[in-house]
DSSP file (Angstrom, degrees, kcal/mol; ACC not computed):
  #  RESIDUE AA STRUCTURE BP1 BP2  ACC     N-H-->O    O-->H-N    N-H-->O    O-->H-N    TCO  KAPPA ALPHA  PHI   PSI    X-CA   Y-CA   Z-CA
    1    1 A X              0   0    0      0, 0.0    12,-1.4     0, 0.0     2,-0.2   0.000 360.0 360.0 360.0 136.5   -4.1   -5.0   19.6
    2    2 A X  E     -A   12   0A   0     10,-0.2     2,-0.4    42,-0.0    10,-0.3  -0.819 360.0-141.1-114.0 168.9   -4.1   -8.5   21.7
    3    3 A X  E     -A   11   0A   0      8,-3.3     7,-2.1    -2,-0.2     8,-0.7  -0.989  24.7-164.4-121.7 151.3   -7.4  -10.4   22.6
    4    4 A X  E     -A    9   0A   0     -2,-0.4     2,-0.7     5,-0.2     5,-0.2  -0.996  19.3-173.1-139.4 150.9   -7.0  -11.8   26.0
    5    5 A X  E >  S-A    8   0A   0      3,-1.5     3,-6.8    -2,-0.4    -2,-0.0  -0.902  72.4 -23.2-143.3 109.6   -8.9  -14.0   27.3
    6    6 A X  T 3  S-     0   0    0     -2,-0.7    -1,-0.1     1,-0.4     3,-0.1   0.839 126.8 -53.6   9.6  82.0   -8.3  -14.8   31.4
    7    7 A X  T 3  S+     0   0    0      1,-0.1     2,-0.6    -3,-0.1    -1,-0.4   0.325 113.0 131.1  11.3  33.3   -5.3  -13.6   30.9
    8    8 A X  E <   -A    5   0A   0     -3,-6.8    -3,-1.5     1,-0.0     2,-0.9  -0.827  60.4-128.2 -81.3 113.0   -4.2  -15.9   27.9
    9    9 A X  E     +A    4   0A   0     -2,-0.6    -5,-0.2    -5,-0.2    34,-0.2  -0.443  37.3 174.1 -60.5 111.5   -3.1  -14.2   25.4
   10   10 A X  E     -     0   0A   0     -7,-2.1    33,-0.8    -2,-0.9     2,-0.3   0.957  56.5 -24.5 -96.5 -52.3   -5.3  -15.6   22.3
   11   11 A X  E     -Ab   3  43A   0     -8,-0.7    -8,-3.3    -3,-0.2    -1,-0.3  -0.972  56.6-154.6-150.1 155.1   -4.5  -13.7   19.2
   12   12 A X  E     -Ab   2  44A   0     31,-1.1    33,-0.6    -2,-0.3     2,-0.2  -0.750   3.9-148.5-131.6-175.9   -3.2  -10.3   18.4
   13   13 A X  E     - b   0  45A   0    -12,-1.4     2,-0.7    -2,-0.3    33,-0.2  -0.940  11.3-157.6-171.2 132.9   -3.5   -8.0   15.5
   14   14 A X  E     - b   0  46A   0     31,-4.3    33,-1.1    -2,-0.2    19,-0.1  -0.805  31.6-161.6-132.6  78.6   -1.0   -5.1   13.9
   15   15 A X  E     + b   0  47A   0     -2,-0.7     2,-0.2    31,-0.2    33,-0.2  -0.304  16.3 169.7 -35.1 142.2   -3.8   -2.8   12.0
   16   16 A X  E     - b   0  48A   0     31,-1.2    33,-2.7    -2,-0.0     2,-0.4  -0.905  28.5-135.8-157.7 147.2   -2.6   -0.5    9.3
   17   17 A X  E     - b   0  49A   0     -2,-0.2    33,-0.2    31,-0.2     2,-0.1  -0.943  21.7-152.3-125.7 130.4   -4.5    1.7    6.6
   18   18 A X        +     0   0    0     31,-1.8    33,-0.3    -2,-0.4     2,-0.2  -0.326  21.6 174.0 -69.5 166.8   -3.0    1.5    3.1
   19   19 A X        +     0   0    0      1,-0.5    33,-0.2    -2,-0.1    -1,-0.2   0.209  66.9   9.0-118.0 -99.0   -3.3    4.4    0.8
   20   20 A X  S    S-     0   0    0     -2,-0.2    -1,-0.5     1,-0.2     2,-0.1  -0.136  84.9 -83.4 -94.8 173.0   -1.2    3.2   -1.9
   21   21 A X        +     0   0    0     -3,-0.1    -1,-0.2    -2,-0.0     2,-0.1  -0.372  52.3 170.1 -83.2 126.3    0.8    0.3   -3.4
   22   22 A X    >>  -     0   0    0      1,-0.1     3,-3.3    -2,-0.1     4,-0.6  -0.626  24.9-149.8-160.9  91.4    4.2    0.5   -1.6
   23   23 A X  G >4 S+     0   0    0      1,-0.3     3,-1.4     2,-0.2     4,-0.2   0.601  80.1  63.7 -78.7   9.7    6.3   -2.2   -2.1
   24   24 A X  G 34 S+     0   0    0      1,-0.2    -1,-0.3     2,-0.1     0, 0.0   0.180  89.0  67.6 -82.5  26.7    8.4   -2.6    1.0
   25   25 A X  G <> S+     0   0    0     -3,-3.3     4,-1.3     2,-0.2     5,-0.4   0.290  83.4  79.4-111.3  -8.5    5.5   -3.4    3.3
   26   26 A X  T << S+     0   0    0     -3,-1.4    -2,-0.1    -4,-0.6     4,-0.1   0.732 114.5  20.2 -77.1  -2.7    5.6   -6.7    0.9
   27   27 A X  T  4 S+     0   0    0     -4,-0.2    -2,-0.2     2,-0.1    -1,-0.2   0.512 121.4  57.4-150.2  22.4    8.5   -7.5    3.4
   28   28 A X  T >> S+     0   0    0      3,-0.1     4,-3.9     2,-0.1     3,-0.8   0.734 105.2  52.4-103.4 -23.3    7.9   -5.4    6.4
   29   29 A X  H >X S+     0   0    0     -4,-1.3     3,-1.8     2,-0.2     4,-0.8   0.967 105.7  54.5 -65.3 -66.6    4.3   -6.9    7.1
   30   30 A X  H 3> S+     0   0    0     -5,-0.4     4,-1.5     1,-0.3    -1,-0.2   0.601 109.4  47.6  -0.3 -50.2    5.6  -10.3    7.0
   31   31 A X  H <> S+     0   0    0     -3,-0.8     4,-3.1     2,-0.2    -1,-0.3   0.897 101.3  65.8 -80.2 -55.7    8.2   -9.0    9.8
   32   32 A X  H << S+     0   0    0     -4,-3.9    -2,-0.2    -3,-1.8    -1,-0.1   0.881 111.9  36.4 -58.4 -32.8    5.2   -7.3   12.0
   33   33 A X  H >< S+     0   0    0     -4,-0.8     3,-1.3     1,-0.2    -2,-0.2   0.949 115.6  48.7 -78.8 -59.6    3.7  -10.8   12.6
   34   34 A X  H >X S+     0   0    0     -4,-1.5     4,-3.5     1,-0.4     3,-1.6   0.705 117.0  41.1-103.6 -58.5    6.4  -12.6   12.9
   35   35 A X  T 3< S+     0   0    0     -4,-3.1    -1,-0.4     1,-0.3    -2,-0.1   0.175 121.4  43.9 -79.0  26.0    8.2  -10.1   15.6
   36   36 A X  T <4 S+     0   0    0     -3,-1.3     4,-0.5    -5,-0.2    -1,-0.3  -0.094 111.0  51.8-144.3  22.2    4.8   -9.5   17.6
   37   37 A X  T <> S+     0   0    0     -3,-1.6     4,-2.9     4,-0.1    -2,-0.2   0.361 114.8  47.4-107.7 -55.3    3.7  -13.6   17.6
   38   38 A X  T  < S+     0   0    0     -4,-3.5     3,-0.3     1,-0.2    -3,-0.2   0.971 121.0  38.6 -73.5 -35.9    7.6  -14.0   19.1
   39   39 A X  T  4 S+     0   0    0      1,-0.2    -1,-0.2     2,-0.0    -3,-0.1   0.835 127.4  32.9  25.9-109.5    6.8  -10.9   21.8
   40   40 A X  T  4 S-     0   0    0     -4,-0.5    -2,-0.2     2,-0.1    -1,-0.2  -0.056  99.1-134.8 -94.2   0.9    3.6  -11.7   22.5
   41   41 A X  S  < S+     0   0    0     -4,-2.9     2,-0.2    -3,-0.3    -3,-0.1   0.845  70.5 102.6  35.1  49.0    3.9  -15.5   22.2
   42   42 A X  S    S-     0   0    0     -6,-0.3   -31,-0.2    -5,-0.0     2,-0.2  -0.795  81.6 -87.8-123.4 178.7    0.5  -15.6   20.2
   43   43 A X  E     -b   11   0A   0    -33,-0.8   -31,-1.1    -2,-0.2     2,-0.3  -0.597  48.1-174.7 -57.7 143.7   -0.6  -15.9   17.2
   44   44 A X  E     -b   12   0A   0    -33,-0.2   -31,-0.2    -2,-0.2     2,-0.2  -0.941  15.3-166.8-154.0 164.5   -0.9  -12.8   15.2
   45   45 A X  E     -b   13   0A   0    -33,-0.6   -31,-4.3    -2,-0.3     2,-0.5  -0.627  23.3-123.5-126.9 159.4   -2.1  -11.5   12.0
   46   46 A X  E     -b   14   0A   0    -33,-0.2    28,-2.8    -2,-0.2     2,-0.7  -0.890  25.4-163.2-117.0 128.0   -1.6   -7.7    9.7
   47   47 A X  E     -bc  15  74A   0    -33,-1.1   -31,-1.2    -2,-0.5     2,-0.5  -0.919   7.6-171.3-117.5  97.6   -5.0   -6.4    9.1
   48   48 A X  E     -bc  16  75A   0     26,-3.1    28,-4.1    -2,-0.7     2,-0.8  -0.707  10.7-155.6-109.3 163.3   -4.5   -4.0    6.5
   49   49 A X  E     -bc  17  76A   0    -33,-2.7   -31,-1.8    -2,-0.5     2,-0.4  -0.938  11.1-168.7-138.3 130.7   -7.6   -1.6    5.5
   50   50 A X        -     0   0    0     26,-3.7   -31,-0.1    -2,-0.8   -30,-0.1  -0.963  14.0-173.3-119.7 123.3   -7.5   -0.1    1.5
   51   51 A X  S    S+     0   0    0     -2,-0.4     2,-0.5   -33,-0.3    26,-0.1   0.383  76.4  69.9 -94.8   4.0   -9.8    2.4    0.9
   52   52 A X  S >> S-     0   0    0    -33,-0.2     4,-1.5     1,-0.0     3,-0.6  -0.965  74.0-151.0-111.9 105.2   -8.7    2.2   -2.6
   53   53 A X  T 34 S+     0   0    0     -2,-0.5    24,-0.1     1,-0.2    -1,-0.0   0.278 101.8  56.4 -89.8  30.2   -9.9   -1.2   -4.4
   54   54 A X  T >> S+     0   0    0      3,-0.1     4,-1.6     2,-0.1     3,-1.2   0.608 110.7  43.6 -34.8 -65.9   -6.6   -0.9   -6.7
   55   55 A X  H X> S+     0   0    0     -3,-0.6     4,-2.6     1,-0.2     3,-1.5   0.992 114.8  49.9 -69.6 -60.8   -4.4   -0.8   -3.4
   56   56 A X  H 3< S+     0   0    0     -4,-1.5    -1,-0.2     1,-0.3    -3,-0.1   0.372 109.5  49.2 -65.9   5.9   -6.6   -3.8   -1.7
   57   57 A X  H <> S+     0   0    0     -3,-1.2     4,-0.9     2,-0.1    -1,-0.3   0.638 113.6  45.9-104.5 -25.6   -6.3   -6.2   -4.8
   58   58 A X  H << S+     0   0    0     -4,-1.6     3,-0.4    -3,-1.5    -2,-0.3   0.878 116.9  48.0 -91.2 -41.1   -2.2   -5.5   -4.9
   59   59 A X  T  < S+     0   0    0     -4,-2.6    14,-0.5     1,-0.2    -1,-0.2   0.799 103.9  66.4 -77.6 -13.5   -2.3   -6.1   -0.6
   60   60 A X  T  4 S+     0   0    0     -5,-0.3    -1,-0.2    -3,-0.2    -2,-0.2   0.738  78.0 115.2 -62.7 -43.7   -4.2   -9.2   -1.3
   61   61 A X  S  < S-     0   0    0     -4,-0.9    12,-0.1    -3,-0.4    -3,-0.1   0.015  75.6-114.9  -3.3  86.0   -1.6  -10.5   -2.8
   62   62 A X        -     0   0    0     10,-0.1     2,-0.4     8,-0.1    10,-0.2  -0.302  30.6-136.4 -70.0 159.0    0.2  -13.6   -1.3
   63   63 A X  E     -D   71   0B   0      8,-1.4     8,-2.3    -3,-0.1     2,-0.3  -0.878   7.7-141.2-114.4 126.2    3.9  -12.8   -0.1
   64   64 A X  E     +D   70   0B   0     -2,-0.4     6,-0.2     6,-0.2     3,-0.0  -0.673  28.7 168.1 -90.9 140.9    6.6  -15.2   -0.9
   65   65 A X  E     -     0   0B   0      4,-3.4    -1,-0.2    -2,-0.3     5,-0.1   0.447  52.2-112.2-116.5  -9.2    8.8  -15.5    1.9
   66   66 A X  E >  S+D   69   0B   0      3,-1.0     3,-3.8    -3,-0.1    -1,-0.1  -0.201  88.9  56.7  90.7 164.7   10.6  -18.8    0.2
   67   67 A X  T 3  S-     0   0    0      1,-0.3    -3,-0.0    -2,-0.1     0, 0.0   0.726 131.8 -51.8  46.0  28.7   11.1  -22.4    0.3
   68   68 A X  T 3  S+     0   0    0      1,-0.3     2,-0.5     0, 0.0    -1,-0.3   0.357 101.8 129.3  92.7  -9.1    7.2  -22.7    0.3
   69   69 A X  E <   -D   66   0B   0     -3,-3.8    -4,-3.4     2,-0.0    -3,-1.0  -0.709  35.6-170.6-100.0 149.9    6.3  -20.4    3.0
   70   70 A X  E     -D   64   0B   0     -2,-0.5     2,-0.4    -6,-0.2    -6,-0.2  -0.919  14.1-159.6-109.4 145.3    3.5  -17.6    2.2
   71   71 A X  E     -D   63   0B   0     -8,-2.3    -8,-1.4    -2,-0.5     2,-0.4  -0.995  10.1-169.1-100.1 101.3    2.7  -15.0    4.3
   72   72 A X        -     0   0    0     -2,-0.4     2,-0.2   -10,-0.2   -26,-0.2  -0.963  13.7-148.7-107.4 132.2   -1.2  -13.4    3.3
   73   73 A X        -     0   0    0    -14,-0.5     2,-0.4    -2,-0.4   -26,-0.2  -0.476  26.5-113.6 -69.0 142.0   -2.0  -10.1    5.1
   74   74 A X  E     -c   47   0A   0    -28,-2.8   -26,-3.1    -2,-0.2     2,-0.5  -0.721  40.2-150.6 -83.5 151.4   -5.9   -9.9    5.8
   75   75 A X  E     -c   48   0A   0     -2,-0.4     2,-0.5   -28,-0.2   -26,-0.2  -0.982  25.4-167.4-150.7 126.4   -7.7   -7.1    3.8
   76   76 A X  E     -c   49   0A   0    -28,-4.1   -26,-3.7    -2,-0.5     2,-0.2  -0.975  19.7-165.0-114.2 134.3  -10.2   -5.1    4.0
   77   77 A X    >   -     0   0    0     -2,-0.5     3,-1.3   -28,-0.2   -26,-0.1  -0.322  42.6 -96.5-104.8 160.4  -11.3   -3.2    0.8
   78   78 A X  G >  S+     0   0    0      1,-0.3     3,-2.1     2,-0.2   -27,-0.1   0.885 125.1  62.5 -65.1 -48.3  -13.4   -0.3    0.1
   79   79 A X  G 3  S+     0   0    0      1,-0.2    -1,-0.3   -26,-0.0     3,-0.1   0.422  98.9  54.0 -66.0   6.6  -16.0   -2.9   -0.6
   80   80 A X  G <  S+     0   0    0     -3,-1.3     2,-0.3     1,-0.1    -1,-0.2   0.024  92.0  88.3-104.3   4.9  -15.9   -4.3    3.0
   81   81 A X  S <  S-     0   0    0     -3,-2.1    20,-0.1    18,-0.1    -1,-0.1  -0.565  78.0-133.2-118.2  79.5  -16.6   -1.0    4.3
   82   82 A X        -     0   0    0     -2,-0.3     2,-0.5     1,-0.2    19,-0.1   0.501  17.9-120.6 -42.1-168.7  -20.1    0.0    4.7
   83   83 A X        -     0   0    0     18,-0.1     2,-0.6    17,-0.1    -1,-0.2  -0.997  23.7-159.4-121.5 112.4  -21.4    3.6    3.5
   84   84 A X        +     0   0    0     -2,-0.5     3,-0.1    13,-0.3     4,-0.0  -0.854  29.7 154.1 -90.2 149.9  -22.9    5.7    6.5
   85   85 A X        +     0   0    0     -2,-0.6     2,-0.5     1,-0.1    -1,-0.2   0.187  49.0  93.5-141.7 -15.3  -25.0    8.3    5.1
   86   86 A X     >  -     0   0    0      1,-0.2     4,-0.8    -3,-0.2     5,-0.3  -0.842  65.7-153.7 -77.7 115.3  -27.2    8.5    8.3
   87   87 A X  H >> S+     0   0    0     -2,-0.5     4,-1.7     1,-0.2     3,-1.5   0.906  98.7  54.4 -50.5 -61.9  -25.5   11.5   10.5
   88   88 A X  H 3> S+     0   0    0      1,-0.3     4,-0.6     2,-0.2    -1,-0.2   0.710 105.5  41.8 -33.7 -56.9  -27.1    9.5   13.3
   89   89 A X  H 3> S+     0   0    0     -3,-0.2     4,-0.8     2,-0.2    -1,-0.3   0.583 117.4  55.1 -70.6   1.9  -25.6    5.9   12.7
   90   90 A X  H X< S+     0   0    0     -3,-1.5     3,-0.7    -4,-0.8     7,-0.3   0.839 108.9  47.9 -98.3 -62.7  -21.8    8.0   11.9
   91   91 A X  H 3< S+     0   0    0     -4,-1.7     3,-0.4    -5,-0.3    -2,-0.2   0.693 110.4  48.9 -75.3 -13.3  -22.3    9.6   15.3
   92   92 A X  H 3< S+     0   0    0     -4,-0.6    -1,-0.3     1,-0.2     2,-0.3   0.841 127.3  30.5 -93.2 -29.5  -23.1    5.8   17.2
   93   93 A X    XX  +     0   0    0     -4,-0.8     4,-2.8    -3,-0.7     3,-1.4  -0.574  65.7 171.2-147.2  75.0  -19.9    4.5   15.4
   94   94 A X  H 3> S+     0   0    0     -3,-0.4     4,-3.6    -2,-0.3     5,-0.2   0.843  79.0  56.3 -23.5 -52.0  -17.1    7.2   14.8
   95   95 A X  H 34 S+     0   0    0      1,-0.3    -1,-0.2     2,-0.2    -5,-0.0   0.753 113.1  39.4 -80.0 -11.6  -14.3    4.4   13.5
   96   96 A X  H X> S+     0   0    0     -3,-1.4     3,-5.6    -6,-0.2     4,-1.2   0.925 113.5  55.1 -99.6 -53.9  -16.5    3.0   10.8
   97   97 A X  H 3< S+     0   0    0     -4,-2.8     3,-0.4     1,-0.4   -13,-0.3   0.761 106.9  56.1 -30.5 -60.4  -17.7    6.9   10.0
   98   98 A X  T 3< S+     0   0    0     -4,-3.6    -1,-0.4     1,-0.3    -2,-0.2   0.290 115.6  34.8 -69.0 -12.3  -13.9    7.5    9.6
   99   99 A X  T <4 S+     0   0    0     -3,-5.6     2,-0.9    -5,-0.2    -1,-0.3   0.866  86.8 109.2-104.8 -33.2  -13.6    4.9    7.1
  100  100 A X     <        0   0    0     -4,-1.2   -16,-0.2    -3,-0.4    -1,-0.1  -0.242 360.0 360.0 -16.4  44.8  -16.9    5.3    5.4
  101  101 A X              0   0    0     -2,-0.9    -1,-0.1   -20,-0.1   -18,-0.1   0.113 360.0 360.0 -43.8 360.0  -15.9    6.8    2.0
């Protein structure tokens, strides 16, 4: 996903939904910004969404890349994900229904 802004590319973002603890995304997310900022020549960030707040304290996790650099994936946790219970507000916003646990 890019945002663009008259047509400057401002930031992008490489969503992904975790289910479990899987540790070779601790050095493929690293890789998704890196090889979509050099693209897209923007900044970009890994947005991951844990519906599990097990999996979203282990993605929270900062990623040693070495020699002082970190890499942190943004995370969103089950506790960052509202609860619909109204069929009505589910049906005005399908992608949050679809996380809505």
């Amino acid at each position: 996903m890019l945002v663009v802004a008259k047509r400057t590319k401002l930031l992008g973002a490489i969503v992904e939904a975790q289910l479990r603890t899987e540790e070779r995304k601790r050095y493929t997310w690293p890789h998704y910004a890196t090889g979509a900022r050099a693209r897209h020549e923007c900044p970009f960030l890994v947005l991951v969404i844990a519906l599990d707040a097990a999996v979203a304290r282990w993605a929270r996790q900062p990623i040693d890349l070495g020699f002082g650099s970190v890499f942190r994936p943004h995370v969103i946790g089950p506790e960052g994900i509202p609860m619909l219970t109204d069929a009505d507000d589910a049906a005005r916003n399908l992608p949050m229904a679809a996380m809505s646990v």
